[in-house]
C-alpha positions as CSV (number, residue, x, y, z in Angstrom):
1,X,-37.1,-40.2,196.0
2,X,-35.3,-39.6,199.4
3,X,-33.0,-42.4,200.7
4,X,-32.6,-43.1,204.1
5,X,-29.1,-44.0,205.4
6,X,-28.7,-47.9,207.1
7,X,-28.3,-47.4,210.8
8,X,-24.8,-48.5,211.8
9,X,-25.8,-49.8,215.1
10,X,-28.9,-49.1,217.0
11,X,-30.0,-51.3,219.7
12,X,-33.5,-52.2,218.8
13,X,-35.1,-51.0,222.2
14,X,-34.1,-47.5,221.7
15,X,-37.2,-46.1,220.9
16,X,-35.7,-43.4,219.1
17,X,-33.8,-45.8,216.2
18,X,-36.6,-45.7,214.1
19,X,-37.2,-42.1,213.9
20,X,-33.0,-42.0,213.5
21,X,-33.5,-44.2,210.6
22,X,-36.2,-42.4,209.0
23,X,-35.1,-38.8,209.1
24,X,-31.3,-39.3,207.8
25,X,-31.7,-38.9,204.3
26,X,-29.8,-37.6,201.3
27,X,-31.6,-36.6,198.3
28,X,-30.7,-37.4,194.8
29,X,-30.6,-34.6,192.6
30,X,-32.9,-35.9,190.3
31,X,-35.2,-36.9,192.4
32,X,-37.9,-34.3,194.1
33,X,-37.9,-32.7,197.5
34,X,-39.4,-33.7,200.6
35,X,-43.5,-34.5,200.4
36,X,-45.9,-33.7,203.3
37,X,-46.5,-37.3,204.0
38,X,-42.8,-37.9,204.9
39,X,-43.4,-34.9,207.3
40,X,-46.2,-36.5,208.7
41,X,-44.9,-40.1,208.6
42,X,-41.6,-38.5,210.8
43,X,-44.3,-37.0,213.2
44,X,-45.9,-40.3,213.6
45,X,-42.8,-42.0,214.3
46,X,-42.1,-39.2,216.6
47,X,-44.8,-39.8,218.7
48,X,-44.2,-43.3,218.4
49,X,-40.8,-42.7,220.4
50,X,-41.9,-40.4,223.0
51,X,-44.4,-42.4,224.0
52,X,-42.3,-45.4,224.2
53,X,-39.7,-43.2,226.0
54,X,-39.1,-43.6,229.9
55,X,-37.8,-40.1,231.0
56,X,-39.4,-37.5,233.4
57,X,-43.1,-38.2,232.9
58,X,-44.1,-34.4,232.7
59,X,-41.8,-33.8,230.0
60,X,-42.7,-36.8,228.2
61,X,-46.2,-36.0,228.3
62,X,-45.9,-32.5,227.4
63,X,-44.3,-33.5,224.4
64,X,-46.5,-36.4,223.1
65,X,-49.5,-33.6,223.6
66,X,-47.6,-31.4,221.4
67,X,-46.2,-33.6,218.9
68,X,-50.5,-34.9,218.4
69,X,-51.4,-31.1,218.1
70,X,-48.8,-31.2,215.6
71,X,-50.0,-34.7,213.9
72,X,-53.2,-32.9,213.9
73,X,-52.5,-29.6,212.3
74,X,-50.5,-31.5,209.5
75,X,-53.6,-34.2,208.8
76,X,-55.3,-30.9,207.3
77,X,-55.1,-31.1,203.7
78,X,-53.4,-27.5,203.0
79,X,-51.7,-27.2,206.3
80,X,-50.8,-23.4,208.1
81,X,-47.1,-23.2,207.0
82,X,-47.4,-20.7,210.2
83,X,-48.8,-22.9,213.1
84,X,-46.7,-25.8,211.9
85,X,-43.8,-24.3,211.9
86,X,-44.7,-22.9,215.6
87,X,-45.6,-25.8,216.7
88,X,-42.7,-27.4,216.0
89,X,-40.3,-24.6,217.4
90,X,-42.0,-25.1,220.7
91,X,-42.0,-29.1,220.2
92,X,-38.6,-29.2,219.5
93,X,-36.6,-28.7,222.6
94,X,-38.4,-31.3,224.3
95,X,-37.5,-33.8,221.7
96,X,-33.9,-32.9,221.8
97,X,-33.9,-33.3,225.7
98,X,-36.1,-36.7,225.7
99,X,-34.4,-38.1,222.6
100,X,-30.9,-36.6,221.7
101,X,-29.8,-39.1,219.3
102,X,-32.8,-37.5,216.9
103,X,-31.9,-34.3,214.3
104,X,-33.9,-31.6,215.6
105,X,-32.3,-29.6,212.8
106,X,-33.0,-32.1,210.0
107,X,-36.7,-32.0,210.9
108,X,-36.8,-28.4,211.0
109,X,-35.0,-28.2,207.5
110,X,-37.2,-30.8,206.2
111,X,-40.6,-28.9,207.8
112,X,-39.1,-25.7,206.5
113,X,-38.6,-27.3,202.5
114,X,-41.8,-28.9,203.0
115,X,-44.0,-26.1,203.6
């Protein structure tokens, strides 16, 4: 079972806090890996975030189209490991320009355990 760490101090109308919350984890070595529904539950909150976000509208809406082509690839029930994975490399430098206080590289190490 993965734990996520409390937040020290997030102000609640950062629409990123959530997705913060969700993706800082430690694992318990006892306790299996990362599941594809935490991978898709991150994605969710993901888009959650952007959309809520109030940056440049262009890059905002590039990345909430992204992140749902994403959302859909993973609702498959076996997944392409490949167009995930691509997905999210393109994905990812939007989300660490619109939300920086986010772990691109914990999502990508969880997407890359994952699948």
């Amino acid at each position: 079972m993965v734990h996520p760490h409390e937040p020290h101090s997030h102000p609640e109308n950062d629409p990123g806090s959530a997705l913060l919350a969700a993706t800082t984890f430690t694992v318990q070595d006892d306790e299996p890996v990362h599941s594809l529904d935490q991978v898709r539950h991150y994605m969710d909150l993901l888009g959650e975030a952007i959309a809520e976000h109030d940056g440049a509208p262009w890059e905002r809406d590039e990345a909430l189209w992204r992140v749902r082509e994403l959302v859909d690839d993973l609702a498959e029930p076996t997944p392409s490991a490949r167009r995930v994975k691509a997905r999210w490399i393109r994905l990812a430098p939007l989300v660490e320009s619109l939300l920086p206080e986010v772990s691109v590289t914990e999502i990508t190490r969880l997407i890359n355990e994952v699948l």
